[in-house]
Structures are given as structure tokens and as C-alpha cells.
C-alpha positions as a LaTeX table, in Angstrom:
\begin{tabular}{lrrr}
\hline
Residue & $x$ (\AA) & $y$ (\AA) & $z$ (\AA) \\
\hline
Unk1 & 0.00 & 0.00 & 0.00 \\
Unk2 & 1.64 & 3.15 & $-0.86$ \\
Unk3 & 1.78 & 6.68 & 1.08 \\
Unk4 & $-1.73$ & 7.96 & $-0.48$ \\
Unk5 & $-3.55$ & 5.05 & 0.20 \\
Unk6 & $-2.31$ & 4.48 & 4.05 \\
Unk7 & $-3.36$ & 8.59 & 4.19 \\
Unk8 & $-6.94$ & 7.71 & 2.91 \\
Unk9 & $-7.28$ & 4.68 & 4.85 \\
Unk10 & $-6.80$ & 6.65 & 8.18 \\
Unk11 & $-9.09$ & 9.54 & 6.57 \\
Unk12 & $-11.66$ & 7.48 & 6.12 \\
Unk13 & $-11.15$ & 5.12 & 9.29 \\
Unk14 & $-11.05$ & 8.61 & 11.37 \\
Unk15 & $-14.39$ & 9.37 & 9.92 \\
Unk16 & $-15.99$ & 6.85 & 10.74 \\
Unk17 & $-14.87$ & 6.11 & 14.28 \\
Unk18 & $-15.56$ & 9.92 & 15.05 \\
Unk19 & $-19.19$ & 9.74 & 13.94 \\
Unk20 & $-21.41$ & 9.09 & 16.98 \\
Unk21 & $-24.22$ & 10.73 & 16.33 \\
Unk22 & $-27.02$ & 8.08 & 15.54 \\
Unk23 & $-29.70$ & 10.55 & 14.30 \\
Unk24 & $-27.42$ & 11.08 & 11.44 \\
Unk25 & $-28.03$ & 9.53 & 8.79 \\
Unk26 & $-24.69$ & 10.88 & 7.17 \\
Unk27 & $-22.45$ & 8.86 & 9.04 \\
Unk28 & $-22.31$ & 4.53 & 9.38 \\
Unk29 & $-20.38$ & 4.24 & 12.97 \\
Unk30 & $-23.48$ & 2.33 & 13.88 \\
Unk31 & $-23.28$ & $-0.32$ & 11.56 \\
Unk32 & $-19.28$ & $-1.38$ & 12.47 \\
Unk33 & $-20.63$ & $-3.29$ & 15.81 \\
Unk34 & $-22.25$ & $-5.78$ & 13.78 \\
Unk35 & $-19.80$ & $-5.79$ & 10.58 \\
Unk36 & $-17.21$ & $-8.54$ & 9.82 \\
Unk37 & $-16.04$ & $-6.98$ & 6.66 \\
Unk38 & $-12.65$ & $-5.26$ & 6.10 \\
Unk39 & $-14.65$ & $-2.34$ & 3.93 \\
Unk40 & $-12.63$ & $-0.34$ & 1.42 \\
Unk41 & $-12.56$ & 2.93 & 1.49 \\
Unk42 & $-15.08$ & 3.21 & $-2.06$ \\
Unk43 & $-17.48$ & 0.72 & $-0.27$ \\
Unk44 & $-17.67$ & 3.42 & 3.04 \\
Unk45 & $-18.07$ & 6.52 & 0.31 \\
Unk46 & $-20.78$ & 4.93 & $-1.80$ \\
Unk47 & $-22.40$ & 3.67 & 1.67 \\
Unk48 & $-22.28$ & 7.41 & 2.84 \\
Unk49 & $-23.19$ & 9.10 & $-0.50$ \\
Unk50 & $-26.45$ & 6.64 & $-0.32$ \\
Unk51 & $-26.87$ & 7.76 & 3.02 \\
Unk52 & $-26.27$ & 11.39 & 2.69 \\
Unk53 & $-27.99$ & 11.47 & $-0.46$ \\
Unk54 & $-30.15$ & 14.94 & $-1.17$ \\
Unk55 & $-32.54$ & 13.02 & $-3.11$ \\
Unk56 & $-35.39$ & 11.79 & $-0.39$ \\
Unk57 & $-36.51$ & 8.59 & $-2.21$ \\
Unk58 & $-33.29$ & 6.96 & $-2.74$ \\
Unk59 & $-30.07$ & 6.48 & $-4.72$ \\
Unk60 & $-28.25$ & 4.37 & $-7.44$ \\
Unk61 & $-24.96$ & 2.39 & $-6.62$ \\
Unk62 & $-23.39$ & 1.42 & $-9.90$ \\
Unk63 & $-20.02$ & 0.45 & $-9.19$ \\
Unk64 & $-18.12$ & $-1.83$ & $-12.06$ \\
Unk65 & $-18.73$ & $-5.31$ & $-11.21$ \\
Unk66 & $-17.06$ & $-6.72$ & $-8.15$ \\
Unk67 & $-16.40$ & $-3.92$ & $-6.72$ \\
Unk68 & $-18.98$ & $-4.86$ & $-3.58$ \\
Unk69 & $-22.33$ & $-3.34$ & $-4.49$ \\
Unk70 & $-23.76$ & $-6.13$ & $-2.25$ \\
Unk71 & $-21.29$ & $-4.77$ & 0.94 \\
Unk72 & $-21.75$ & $-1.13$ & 0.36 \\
Unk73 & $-25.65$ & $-2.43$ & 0.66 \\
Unk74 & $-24.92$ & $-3.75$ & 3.61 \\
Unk75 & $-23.51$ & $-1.08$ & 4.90 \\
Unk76 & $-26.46$ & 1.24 & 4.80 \\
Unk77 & $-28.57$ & $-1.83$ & 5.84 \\
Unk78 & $-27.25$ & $-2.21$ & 8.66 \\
Unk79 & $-27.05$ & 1.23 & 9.63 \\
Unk80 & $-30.63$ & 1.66 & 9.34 \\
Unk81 & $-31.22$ & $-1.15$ & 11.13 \\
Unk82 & $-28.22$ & 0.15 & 13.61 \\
Unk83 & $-30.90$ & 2.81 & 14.54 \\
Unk84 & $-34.18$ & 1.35 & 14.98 \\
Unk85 & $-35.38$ & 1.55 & 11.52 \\
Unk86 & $-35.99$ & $-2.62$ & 11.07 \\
Unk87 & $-38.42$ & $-2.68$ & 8.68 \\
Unk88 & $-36.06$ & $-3.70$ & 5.22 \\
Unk89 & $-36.47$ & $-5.45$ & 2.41 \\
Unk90 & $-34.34$ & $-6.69$ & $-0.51$ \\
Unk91 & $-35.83$ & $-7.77$ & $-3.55$ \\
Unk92 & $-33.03$ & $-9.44$ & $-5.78$ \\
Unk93 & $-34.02$ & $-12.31$ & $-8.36$ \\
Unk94 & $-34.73$ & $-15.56$ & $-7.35$ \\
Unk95 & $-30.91$ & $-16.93$ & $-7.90$ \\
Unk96 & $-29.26$ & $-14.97$ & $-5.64$ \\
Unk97 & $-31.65$ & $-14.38$ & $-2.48$ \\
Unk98 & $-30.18$ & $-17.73$ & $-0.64$ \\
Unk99 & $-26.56$ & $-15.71$ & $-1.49$ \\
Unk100 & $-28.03$ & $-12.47$ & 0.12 \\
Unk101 & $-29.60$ & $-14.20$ & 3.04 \\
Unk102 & $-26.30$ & $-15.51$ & 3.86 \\
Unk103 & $-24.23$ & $-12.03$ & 3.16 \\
Unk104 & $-26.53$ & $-10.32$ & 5.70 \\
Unk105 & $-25.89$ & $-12.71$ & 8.43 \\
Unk106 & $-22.80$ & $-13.40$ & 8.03 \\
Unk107 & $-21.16$ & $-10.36$ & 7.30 \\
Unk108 & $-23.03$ & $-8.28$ & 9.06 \\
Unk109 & $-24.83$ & $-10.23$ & 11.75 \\
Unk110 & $-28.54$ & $-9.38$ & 10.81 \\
Unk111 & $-31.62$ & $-11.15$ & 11.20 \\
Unk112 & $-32.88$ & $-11.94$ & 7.39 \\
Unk113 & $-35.23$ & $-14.10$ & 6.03 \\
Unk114 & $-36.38$ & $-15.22$ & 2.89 \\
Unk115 & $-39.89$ & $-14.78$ & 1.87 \\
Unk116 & $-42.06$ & $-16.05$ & $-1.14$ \\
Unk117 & $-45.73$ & $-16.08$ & $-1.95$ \\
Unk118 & $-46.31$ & $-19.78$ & $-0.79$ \\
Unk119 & $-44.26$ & $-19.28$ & 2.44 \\
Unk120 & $-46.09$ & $-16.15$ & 3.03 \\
Unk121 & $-49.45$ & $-17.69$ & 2.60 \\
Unk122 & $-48.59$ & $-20.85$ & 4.73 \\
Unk123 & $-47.21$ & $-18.80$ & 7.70 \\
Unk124 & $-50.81$ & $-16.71$ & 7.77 \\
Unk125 & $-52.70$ & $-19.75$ & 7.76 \\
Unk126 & $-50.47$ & $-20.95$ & 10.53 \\
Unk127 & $-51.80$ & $-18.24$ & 12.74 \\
Unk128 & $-48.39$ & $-16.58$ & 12.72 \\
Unk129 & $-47.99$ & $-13.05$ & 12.55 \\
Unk130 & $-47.42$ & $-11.20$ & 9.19 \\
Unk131 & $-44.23$ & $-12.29$ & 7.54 \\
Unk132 & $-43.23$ & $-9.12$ & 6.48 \\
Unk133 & $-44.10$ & $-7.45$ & 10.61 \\
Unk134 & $-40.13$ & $-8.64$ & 10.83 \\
Unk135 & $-37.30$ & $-7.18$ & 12.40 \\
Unk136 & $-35.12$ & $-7.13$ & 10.33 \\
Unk137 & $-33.89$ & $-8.13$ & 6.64 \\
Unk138 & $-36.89$ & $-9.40$ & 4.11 \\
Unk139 & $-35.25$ & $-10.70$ & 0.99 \\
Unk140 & $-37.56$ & $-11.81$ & $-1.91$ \\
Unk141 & $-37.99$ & $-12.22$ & $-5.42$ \\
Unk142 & $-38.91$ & $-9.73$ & $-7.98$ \\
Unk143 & $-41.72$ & $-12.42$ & $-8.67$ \\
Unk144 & $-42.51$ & $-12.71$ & $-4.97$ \\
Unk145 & $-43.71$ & $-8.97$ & $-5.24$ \\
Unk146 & $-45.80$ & $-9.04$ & $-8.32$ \\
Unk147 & $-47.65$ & $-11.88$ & $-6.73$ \\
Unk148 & $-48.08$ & $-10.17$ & $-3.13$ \\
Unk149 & $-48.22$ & $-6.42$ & $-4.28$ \\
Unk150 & $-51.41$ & $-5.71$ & $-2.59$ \\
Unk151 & $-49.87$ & $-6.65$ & 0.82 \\
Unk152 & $-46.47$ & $-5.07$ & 0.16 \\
Unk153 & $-47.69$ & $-1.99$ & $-0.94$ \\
Unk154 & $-49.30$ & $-1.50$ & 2.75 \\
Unk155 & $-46.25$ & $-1.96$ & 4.71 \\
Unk156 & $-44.31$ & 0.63 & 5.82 \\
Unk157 & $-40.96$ & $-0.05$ & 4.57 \\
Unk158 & $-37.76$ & 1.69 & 6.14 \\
Unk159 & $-35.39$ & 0.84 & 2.79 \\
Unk160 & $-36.49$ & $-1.36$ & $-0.33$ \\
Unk161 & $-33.25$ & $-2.37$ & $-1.69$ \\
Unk162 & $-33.81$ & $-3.20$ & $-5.29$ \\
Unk163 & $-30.71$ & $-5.95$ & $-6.61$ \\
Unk164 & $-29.65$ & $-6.09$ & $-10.47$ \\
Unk165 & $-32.14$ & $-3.02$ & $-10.64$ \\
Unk166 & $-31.30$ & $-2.87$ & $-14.38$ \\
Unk167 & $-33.87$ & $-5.50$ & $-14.87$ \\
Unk168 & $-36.40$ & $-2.60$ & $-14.81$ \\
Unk169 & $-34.48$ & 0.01 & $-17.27$ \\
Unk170 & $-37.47$ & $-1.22$ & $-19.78$ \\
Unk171 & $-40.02$ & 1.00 & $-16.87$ \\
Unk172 & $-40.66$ & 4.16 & $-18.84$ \\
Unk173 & $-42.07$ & 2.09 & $-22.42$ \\
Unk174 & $-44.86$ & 1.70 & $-19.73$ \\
Unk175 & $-46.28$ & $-2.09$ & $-20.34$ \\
Unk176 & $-43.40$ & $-4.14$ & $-18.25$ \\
Unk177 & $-45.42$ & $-5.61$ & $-15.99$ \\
Unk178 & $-42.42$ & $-6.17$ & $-13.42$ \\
Unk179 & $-40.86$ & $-2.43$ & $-13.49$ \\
Unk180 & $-44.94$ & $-1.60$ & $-13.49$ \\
Unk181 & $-44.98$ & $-3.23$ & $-10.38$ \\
Unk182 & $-42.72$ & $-2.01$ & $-8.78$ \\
Unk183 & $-42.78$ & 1.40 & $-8.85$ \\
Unk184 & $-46.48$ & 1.38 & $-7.81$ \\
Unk185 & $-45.74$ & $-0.83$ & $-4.86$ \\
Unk186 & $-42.69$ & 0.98 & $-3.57$ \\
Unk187 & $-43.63$ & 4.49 & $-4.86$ \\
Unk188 & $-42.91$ & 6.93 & $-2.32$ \\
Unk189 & $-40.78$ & 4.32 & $-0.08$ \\
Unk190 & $-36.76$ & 4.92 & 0.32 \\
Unk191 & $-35.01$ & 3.05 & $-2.19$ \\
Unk192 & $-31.83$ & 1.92 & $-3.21$ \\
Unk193 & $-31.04$ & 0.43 & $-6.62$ \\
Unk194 & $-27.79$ & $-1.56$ & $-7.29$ \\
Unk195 & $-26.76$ & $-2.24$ & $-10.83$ \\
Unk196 & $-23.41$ & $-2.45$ & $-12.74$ \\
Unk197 & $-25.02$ & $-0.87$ & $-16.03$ \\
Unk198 & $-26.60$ & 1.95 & $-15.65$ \\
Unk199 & $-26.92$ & 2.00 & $-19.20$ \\
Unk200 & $-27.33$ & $-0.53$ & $-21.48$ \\
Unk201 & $-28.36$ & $-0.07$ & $-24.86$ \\
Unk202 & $-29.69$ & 3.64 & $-24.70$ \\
Unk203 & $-29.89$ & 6.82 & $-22.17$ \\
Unk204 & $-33.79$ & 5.75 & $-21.51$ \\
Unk205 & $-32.09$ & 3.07 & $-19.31$ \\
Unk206 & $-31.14$ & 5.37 & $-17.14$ \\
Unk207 & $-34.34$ & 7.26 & $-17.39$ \\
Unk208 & $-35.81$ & 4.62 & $-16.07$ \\
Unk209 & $-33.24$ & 3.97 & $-12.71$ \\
Unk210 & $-34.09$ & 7.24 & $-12.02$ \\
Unk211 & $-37.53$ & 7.69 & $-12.43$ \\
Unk212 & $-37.84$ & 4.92 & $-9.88$ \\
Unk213 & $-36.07$ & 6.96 & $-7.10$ \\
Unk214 & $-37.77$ & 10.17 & $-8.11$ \\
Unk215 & $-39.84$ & 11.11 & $-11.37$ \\
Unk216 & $-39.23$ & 14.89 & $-10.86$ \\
Unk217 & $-35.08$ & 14.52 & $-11.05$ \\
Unk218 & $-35.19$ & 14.24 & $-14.94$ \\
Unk219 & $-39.03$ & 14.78 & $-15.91$ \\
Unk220 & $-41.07$ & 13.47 & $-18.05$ \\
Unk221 & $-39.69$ & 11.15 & $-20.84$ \\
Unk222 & $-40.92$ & 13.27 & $-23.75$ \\
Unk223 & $-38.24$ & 16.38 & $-22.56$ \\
Unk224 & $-35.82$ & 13.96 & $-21.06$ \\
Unk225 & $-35.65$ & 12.59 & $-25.22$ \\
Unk226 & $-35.53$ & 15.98 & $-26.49$ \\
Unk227 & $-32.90$ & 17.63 & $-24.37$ \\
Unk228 & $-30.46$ & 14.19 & $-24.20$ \\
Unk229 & $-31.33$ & 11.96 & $-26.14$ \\
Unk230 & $-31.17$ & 13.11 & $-29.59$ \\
Unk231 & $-28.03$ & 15.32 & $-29.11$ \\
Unk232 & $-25.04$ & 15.14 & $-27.45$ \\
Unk233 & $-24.44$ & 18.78 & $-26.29$ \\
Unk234 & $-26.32$ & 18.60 & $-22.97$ \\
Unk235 & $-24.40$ & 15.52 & $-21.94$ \\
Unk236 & $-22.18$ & 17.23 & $-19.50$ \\
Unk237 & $-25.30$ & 18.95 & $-18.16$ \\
Unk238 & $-27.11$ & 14.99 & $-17.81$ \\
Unk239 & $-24.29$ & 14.33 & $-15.51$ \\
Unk240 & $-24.54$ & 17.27 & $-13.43$ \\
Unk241 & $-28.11$ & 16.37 & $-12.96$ \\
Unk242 & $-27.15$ & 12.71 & $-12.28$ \\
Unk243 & $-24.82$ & 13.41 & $-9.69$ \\
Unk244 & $-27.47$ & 13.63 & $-6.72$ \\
Unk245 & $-28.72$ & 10.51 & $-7.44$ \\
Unk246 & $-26.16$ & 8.29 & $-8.93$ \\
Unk247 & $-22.69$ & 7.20 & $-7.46$ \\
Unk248 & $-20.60$ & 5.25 & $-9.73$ \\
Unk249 & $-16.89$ & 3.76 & $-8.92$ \\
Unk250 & $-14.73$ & 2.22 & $-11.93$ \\
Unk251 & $-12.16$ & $-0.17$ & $-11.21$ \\
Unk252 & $-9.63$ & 1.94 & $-12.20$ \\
Unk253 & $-10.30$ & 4.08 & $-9.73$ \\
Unk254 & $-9.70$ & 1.91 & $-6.90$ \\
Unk255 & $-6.06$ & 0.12 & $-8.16$ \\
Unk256 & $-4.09$ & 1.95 & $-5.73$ \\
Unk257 & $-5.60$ & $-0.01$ & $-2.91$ \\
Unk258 & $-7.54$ & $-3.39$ & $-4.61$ \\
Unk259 & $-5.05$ & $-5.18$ & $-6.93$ \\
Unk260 & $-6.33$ & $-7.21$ & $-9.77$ \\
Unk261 & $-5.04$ & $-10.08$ & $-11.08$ \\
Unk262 & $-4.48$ & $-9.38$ & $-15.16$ \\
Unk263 & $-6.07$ & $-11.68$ & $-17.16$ \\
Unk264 & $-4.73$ & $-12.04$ & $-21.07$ \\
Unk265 & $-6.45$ & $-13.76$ & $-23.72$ \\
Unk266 & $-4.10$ & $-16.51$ & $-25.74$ \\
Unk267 & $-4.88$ & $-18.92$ & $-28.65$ \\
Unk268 & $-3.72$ & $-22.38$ & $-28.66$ \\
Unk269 & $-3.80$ & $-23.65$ & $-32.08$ \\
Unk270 & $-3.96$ & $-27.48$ & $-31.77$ \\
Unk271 & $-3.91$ & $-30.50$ & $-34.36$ \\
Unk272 & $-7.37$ & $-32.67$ & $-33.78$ \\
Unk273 & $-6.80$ & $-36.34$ & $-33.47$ \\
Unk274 & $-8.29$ & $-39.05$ & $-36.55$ \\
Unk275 & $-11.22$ & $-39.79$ & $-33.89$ \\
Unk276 & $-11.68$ & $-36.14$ & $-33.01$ \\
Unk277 & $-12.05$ & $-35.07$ & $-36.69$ \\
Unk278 & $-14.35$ & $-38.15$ & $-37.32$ \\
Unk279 & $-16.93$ & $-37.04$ & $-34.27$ \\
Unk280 & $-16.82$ & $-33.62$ & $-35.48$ \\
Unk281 & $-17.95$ & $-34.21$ & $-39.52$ \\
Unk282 & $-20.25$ & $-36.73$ & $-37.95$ \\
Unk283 & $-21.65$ & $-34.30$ & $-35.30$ \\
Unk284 & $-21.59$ & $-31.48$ & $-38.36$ \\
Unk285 & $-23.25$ & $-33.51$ & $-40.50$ \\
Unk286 & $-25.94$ & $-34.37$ & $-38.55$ \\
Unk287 & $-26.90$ & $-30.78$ & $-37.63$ \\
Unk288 & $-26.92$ & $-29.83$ & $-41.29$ \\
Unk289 & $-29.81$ & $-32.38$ & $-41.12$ \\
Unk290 & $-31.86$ & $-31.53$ & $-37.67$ \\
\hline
\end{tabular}
């Protein structure tokens, strides 16, 4: 670790330690009692920007891939939850809510559970109390909502974290019946949106992130096409605007303290064997004739 890095390590390791006030929602000292993460110092800023963000309803981490989306998630989750605020969900697709159920326990020592429509149903028939009346992290699919929107739509949410949020950058065409869902269900609820690509295919992907958090950041899709989409010159002035709501880190920007292993691409010519050559014409020729 060289000289810069050891003096933003203590920066940022200062900061945090110093910050004791817990009806600040600026500052994450509240979440180190239950972390057992070493966080880098670009997990604790995007962490801080979400929770310092000036935009009410939410923010957008869209660090590069594997930079920690999930911890810097975590982070503000368990700050929240640090302070009393214990009503949280995560909705992430179906693959990967075992992974986050074990992230938030064992990394940060929360309470999470994992909730579907059949497990919700069977628990109220049980007599037991509603699911989603728990203290702590909810983690569901994107499919679990659709089906129990009524009910989710009711409860009064602390933080709605919304994993690979990019699945919804199709929102603003208006007939997705996922990104449909859930804006109406979480409209007006603090979120936070974690995706690697932003953008995709076309600036409306965006659009659509951010119309999620807020609809009044970049207005109306109509002007948002007119003044960015079909021009370039106002692109400087799109990331101005983007700034309150969007934090993005790129790997490069964090070499000087996370150290990559390079990867290079090589070709190995090699000379196929009698039997190799005969299974391949064979194979060949039979798909010429599926």
C-alpha cells in the first residue's frame, strides 16, 4: 500500500470512528458493531453518499462489477437497522436471495429471512404473525412482489433495496409488468437500486433507474428525449443532474488499494486427433440435417 492510500485509509477510518451521532443519517459508525467486513474505502463513500444522499426517495450504486455493491448495501442496511429503523427489504431475483440471506448474516450479523408467496401464505394460515411485521432483513424475489403487491404496498418499509435493478431500465415504455410493479408498490418508499449498467443499450435506461427513485429529477420522458437523447451537447449537463442521485466507482479508480489479477487472452492452435475429426464431420453432418 503506498503513502496515499495508508493517508486515505486513516481519513476514512477517522471518519468513521468519530461519527457518533445516531440521528445522522450521514455517518455509518453504527453499523461497524455488527460488521465482519474489512470495507474499502469506495465501499464506506458509496455507503455514505447513499446515506447522505439529497434526493429523499433513494439512490443508485453502480459500481463496475465486483467492486462490492452487495457490501456497500450492507452497509447502509445495517445502519438503518443500527438505529431502529428494522423494517427492510431486498428484492433481488430468485438466484441470488439464498446468497443475500447468507451475506446479511454473516457479514453483518442481521436477522434476514427469505420470503415467497407460498411461504407467506402458509405462515398466515399458521396463525403466525405477518411475515413481512419482521425485524429485520426481508429478501424476496422480484416475482414474490408481483404476486403479493397488494400486501407489500401497505407496509411501511424503512429501505427497499432493489438488486440487479437494471432489470427494470425497460419502466418508462410503460407495459413491463415487473418495473410496473414495482414502482407502484414501492412508490414513495426509500429506495436503493444496485446495478453495474446503468446503461445498457440507450440513455432511456437510465431514465428509467431514475424515475424509480424520483420522477421529478429528470421529468417526463418526452423532454428527457428531447434535451439528451437526440443530441449530445447537454451531456455534460445529464451528468450534473445525475450526480445527486447516482454514485458510480470504476475499477480503475480503486487500483491503488484493490489489486487485480491481469487476465490475457491466448490462442492455442492445436492439431485434432483421426477420432476427433471423425466425431466432429459426424456431429456437423448431422446438424446440417436436424
Amino acid at each position: 500500500m503506498n503513502r496515499v492510500s495508508e493517508i486515505r485509509a486513516c481519513y476514512w477510518a477517522w471518519e468513521v470512528v468519530s461519527s457518533g451521532n445516531q440521528n445522522d443519517l450521514g455517518t455509518i459508525s453504527g453499523s461497524l458493531e455488527t460488521s465482519k467486513i474489512d470495507m474499502k474505502p469506495h465501499q464506506i463513500e458509496a455507503a455514505l453518499f447513499a446515506l447522505r444522499s439529497p434526493v429523499s426517495q433513494g439512490a443508485i450504486l453502480a459500481d463496475e462489477v465486483g467492486l462490492g455493491k452487495t457490501i456497500e448495501a450492507g452497509i447502509v442496511i445495517a445502519e438503518y437497522f443500527s438505529r431502529g429503523q428494522t423494517s427492510l427489504l431486498v428484492v433481488a431475483p430468485a438466484s441470488l436471495c439464498q446468497q443475500w440471506q447468507t451475506e446479511m448474516q454473516e457479514k453483518f450479523d442481521l436477522p434476514a429471512q427469505i420470503i415467497d408467496a407460498p411461504i407467506y401464505n402458509e405462515r398466515l394460515k399458521s396463525g403466525n404473525d405477518d411475515p413481512f411485521l419482521f425485524k429485520g432483513v426481508t429478501i424476496c424475489s422480484y416475482n414474490c412482489v408481483v404476486q403479493l403487491k397488494g400486501v407489500m404496498k401497505s407496509c411501511l418499509w424503512d429501505l427497499v433495496v432493489l438488486d440487479e435493478a437494471h432489470k427494470l431500465r425497460n419502466f418508462y415504455k410503460g407495459h413491463i409488468q415487473t418495473a410496473d410493479v414495482i414502482n407502484k408498490t414501492f412508490y414513495g418508499k426509500k429506495k436503493l437500486l444496485l446495478t453495474a449498467t446503468p446503461i445498457q443499450n440507450s440513455l432511456m435506461d437510465i431514465f428509467s433507474l431514475v424515475t424509480m427513485i424520483d420522477p421529478n429529477i429528470l421529468g417526463n420522458e418526452y423532454a428527457f428525449m428531447e434535451n439528451y437523447l437526440y443530441s449530445e451537447r447537454h451531456h455534460m449537463e445529464l451528468k450534473e443532474r445525475l450526480k445527486c442521485v447516482l454514485h458510480r466507482t470504476l475499477r480503475k479508480d480503486v487500483l491503488e488499494y484493490v489489486k487485480y489479477t491481469n487476465r490475457e487472452a491466448i490462442t492455442v492452435a492445436f492439431d485434432p486427433t483421426p477420432a476427433e475429426e471423425e466425431l466432429y464431420y459426424a456431429l456437423l453432418h448431422e446438424c446440417t440435417h436436424f
